[in-house]
NUPAKE-951336 format. One record per residue (C-alpha): residue number from 0; y, x, z. Coordinates in pm, 1 decimal. Layout:
N
<site num="NUM" Y="Y" X="X" Z="Z"/>
...
***
This chain:
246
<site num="0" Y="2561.8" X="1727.4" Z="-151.8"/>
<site num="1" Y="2312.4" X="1748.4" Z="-446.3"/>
<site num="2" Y="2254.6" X="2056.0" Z="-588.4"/>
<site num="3" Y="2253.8" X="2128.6" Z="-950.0"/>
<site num="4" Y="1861.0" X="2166.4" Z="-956.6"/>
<site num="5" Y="1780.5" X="1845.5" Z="-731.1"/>
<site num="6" Y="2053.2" X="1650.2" Z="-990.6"/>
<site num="7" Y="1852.1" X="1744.1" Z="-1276.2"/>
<site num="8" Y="1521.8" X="1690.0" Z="-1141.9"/>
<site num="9" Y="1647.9" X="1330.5" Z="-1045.6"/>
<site num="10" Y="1822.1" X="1258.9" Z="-1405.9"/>
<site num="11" Y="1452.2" X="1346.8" Z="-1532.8"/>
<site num="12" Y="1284.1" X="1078.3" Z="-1295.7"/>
<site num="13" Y="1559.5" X="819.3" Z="-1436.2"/>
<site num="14" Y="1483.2" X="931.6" Z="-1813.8"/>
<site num="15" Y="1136.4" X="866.3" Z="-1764.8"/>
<site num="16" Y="1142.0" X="551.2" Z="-1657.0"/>
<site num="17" Y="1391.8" X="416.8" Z="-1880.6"/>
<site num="18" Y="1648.9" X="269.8" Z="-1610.6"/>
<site num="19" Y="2028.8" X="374.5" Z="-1550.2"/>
<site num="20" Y="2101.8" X="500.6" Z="-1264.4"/>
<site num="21" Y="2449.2" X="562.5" Z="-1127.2"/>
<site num="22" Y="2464.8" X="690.7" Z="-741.3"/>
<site num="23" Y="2144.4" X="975.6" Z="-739.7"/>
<site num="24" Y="2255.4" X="1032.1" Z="-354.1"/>
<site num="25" Y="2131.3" X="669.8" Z="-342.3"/>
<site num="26" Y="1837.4" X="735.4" Z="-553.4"/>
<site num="27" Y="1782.3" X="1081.5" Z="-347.2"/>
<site num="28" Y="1805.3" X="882.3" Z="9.6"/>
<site num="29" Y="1511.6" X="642.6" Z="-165.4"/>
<site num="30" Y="1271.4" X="925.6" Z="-233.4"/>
<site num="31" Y="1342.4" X="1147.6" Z="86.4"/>
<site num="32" Y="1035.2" X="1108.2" Z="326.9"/>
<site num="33" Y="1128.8" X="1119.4" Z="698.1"/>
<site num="34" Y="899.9" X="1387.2" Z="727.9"/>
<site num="35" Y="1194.3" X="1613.3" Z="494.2"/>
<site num="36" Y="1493.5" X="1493.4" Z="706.1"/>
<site num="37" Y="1299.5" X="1566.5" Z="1070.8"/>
<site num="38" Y="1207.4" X="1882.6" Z="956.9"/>
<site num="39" Y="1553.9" X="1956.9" Z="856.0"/>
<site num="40" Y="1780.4" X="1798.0" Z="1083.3"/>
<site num="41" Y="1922.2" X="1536.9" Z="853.1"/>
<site num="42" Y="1980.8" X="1266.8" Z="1093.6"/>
<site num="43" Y="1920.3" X="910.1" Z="1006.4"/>
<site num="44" Y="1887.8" X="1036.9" Z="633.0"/>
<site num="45" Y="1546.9" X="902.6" Z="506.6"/>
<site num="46" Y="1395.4" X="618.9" Z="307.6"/>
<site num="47" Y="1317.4" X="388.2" Z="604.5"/>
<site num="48" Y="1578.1" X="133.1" Z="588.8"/>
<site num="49" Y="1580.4" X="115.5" Z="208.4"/>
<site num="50" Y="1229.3" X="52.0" Z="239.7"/>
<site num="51" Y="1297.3" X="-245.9" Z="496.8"/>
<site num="52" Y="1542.3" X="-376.3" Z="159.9"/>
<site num="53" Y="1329.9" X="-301.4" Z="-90.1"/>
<site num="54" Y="1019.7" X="-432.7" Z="56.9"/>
<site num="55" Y="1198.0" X="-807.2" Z="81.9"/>
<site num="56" Y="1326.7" X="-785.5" Z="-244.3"/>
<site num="57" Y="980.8" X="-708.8" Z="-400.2"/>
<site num="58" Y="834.0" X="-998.0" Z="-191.0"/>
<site num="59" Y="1119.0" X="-1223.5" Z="-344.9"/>
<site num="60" Y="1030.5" X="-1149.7" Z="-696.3"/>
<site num="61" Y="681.3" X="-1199.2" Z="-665.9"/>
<site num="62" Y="686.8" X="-1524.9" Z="-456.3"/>
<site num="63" Y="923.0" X="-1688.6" Z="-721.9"/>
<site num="64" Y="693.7" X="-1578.7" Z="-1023.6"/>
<site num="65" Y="377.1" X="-1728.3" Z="-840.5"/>
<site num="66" Y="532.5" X="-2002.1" Z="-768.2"/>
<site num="67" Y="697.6" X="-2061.4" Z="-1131.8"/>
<site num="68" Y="387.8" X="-1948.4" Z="-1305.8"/>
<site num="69" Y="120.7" X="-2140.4" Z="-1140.7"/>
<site num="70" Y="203.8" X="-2479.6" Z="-1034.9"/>
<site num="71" Y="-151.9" X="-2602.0" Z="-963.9"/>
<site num="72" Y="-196.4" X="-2340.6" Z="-732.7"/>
<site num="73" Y="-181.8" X="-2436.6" Z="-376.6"/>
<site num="74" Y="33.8" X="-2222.0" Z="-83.3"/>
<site num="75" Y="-285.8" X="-2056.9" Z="29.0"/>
<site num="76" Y="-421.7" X="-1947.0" Z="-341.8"/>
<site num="77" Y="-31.7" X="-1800.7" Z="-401.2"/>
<site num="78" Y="-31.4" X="-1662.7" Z="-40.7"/>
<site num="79" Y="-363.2" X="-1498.9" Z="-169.0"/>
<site num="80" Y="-241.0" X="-1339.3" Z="-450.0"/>
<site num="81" Y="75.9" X="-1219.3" Z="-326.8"/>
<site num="82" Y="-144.0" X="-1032.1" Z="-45.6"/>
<site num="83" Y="-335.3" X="-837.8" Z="-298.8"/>
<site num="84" Y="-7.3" X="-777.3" Z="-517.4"/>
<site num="85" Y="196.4" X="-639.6" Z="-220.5"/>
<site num="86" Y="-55.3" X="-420.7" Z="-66.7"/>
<site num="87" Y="-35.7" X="-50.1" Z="-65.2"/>
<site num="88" Y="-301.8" X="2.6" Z="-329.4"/>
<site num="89" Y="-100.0" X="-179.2" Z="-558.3"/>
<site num="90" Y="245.7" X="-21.2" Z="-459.8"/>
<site num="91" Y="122.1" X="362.4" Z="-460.4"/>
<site num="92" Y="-93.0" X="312.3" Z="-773.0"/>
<site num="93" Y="275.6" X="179.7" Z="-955.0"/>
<site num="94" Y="439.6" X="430.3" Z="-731.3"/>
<site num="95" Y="201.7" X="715.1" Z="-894.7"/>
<site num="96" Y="229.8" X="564.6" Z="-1265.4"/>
<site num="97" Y="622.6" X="589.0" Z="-1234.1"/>
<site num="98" Y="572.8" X="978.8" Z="-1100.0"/>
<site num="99" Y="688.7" X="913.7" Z="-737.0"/>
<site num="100" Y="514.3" X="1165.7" Z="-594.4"/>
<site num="101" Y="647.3" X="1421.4" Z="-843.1"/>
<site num="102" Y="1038.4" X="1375.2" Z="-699.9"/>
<site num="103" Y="968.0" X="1308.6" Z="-309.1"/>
<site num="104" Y="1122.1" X="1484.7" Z="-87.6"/>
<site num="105" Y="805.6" X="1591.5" Z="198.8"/>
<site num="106" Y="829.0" X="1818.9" Z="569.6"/>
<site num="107" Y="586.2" X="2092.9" Z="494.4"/>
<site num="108" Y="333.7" X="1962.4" Z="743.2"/>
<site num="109" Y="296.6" X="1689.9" Z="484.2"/>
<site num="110" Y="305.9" X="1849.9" Z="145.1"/>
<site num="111" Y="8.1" X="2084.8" Z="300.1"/>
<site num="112" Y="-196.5" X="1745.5" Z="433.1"/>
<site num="113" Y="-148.5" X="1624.2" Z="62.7"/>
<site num="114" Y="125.4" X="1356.7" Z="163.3"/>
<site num="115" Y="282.0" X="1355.8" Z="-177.6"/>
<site num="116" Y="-22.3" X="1149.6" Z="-279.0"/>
<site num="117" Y="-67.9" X="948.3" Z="28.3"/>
<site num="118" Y="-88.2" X="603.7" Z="-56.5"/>
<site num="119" Y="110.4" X="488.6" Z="265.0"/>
<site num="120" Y="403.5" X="768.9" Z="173.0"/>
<site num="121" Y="368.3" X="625.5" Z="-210.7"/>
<site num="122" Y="409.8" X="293.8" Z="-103.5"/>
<site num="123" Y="695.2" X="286.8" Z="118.6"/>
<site num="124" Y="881.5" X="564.2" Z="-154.4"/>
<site num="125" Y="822.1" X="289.8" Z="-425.9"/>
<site num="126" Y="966.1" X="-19.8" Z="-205.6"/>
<site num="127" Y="1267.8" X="255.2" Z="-74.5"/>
<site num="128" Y="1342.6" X="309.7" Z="-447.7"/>
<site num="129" Y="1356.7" X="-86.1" Z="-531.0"/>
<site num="130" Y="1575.6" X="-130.3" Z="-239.9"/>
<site num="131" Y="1796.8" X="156.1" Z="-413.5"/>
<site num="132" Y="1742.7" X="39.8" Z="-736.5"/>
<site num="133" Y="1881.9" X="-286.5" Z="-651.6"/>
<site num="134" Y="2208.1" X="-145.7" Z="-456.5"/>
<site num="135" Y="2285.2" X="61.6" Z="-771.8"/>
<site num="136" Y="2258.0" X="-213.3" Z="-1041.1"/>
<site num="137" Y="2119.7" X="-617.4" Z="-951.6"/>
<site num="138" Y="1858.7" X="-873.8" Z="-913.3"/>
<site num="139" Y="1828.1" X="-886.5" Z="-1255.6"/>
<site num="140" Y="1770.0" X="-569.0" Z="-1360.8"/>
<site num="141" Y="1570.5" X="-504.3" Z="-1053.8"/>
<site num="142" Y="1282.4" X="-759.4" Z="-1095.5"/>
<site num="143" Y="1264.1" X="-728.9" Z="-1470.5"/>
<site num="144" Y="1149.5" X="-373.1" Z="-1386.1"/>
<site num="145" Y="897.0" X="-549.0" Z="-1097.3"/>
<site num="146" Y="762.0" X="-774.1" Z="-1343.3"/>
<site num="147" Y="727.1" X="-543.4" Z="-1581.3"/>
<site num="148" Y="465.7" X="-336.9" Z="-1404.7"/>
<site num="149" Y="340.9" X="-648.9" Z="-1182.9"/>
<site num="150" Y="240.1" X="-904.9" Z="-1422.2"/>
<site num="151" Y="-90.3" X="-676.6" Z="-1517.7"/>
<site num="152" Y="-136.9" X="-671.7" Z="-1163.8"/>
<site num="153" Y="-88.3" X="-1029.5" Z="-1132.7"/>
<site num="154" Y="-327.8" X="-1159.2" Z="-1403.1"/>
<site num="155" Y="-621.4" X="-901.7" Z="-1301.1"/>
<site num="156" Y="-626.9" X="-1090.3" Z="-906.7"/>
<site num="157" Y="-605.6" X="-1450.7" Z="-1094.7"/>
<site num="158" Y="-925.0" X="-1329.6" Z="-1275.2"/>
<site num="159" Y="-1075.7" X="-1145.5" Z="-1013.2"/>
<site num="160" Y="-1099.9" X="-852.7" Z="-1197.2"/>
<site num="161" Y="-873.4" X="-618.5" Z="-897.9"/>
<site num="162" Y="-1019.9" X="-398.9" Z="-688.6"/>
<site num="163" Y="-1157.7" X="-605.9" Z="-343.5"/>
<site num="164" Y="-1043.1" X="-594.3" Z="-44.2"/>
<site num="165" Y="-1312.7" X="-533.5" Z="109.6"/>
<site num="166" Y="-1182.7" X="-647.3" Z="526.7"/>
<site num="167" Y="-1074.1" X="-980.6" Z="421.9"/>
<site num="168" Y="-1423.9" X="-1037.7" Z="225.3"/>
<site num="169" Y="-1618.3" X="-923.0" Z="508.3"/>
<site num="170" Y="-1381.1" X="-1157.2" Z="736.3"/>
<site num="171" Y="-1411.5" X="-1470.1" Z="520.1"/>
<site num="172" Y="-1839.5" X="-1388.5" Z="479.6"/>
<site num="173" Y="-1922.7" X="-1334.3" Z="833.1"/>
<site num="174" Y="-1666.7" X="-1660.1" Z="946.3"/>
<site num="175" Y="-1873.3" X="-1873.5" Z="727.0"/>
<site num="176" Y="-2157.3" X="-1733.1" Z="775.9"/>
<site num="177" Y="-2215.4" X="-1679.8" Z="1163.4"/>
<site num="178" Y="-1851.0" X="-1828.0" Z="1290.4"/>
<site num="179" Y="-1769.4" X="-1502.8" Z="1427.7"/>
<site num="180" Y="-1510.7" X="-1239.1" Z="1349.5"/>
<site num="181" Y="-1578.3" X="-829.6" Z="1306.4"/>
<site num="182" Y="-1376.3" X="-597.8" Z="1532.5"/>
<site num="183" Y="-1305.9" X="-264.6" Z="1446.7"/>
<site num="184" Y="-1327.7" X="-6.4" Z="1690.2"/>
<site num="185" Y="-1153.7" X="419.3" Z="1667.6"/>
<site num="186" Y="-1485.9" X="613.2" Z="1728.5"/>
<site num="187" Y="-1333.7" X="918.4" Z="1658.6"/>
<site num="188" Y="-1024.8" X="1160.4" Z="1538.2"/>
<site num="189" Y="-1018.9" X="1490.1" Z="1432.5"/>
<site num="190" Y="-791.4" X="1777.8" Z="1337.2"/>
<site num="191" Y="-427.4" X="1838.1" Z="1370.1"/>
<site num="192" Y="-146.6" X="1593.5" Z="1417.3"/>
<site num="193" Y="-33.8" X="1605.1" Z="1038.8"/>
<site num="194" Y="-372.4" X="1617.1" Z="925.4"/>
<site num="195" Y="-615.5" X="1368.2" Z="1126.9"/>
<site num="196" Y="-940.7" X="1226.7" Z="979.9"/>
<site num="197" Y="-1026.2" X="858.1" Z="1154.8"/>
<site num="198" Y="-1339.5" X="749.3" Z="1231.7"/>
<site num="199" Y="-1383.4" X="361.1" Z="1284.5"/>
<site num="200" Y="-1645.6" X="148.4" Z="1316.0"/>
<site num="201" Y="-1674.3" X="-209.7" Z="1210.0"/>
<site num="202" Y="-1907.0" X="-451.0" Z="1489.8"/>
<site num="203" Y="-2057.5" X="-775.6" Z="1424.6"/>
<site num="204" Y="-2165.6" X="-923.0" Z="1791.1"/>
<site num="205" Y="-2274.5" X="-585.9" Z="1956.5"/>
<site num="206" Y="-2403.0" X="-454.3" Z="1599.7"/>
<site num="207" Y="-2262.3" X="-148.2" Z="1450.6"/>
<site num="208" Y="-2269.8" X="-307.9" Z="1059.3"/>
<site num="209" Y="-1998.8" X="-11.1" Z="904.4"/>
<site num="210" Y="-1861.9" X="337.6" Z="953.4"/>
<site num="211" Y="-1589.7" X="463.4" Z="774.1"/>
<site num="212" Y="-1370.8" X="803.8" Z="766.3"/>
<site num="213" Y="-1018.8" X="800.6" Z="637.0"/>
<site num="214" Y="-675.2" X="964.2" Z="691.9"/>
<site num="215" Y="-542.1" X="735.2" Z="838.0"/>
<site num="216" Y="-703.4" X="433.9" Z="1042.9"/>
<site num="217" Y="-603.9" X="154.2" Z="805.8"/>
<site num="218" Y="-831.3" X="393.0" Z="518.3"/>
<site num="219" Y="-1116.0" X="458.7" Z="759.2"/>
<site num="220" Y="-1090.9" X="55.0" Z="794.6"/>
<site num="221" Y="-1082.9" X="-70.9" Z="409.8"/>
<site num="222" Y="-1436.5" X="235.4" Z="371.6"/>
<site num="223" Y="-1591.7" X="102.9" Z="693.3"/>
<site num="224" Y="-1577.9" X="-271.6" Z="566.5"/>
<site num="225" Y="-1694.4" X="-240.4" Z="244.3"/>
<site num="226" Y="-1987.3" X="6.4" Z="385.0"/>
<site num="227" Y="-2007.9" X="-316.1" Z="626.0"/>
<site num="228" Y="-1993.3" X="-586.0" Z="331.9"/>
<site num="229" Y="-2234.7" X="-436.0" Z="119.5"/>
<site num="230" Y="-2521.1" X="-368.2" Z="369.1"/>
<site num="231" Y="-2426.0" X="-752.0" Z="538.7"/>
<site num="232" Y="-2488.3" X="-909.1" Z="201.9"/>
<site num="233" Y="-2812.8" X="-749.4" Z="180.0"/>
<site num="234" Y="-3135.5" X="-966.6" Z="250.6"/>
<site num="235" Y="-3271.4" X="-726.5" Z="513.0"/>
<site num="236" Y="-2947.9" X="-738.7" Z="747.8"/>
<site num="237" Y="-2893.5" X="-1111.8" Z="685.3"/>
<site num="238" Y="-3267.3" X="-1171.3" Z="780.6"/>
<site num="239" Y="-3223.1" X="-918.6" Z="1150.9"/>
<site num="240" Y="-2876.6" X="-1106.4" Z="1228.3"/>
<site num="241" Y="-3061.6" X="-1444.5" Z="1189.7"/>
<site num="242" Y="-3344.9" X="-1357.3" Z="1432.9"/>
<site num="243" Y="-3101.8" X="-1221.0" Z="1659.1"/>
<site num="244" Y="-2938.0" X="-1541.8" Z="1656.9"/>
<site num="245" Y="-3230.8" X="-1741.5" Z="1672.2"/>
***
């Protein structure tokens, strides 16, 4: 049961963000990290499998627009698109906008590590709430509030103005440039369980190109590519890797 404080708070969330919102258990389960229910007992009561719903219903209502929207676009430009729409950037950045973080339910090993604005926590909270979202009302109601916050989203990747991901350009640059793929390798971890820093390291051949730190592996990743893509793009690193190659 909801108490009377936890009922308000989550009336306030649904005022915000203009929706109605009848069953706030459901709403409650969507925002409840599993984190809060390990650390409490609460079996089986987290966001997990209305994440698992949420995500595929967020996938569906992005798919269709692409593929309504722009015809001349082939499977691999709307493939493309959908993978820079989908990713966690994009979902925590909405996730933050619609004040996520503010109403999530976090263990206390994560709310001292910062997880309320950990983009991987944000994420999976926003695609747990669609999945909710959609239970409690419909389809229609449910992607009219996707597109509303998508479609900016949307036309910023079609004119490249979106922040890069940064692995994929150093995978497509280095495939057409030397037909070979970089591999990523854990060099390090430090601190506590609930509050690691990664250390990875991005190799081209037996070349160290990019080192990254990061909370998590996939961050230390995304920071050691671009370090990677920036200094591989330069003239002096292009001119060593040729000579090596040579």
């Amino acid at each position: 049961m909801l108490d009377n404080e936890r009922k308000k708070a989550l009336k306030e969330f649904i005022k915000k963000n203009h929706i109605k919102f009848s069953n706030l258990d459901l709403l409650n389960l969507s925002l409840t990290h599993k984190s809060y229910s390990n650390e409490n007992k609460i079996v089986e009561r987290n966001n997990e499998r209305l994440e698992f719903l949420g995500d595929s219903i967020l996938g569906l209502v992005i798919t269709e627009y692409l593929y309504q929207t722009y015809k001349d676009y082939n499977e691999g430009e709307l493939a493309r698109i959908k993978s820079f729409i989908v990713s966690e950037d994009v979902l925590s950045k909405i996730g933050k906008y619609i004040s996520l973080n503010q109403y999530l339910l976090i263990g206390k090993g994560e709310e001292i590590s910062g997880g309320r604005n950990k983009k991987a926590i944000l994420a999976d909270a926003f695609e747990a709430f669609l999945g909710a979202f959609y239970l409690d009302s419909n389809i229609t109601k449910v992607k009219f509030f996707i597109l509303n916050f998508f479609i900016e989203e949307i036309n910023l990747v079609v004119m490249n103005k979106h922040e890069k991901d940064y692995k994929t350009l150093l995978q497509e640059y280095v495939q057409k440039k030397y037909k070979i793929c970089p591999s990523y390798i854990l060099k390090d971890e430090v601190g506590p369980e609930h509050d690691k820093t990664f250390c990875m390291e991005v190799y081209l051949k037996e070349k160290i190109i990019g080192v990254g730190e990061g909370k998590s592996k996939k961050e230390a990743e995304k920071i050691a590519a671009k370090n990677a893509y920036q200094k591989i793009t330069s003239k002096n690193l292009k001119t060593n890797l040729k000579k090596e190659d040579e």
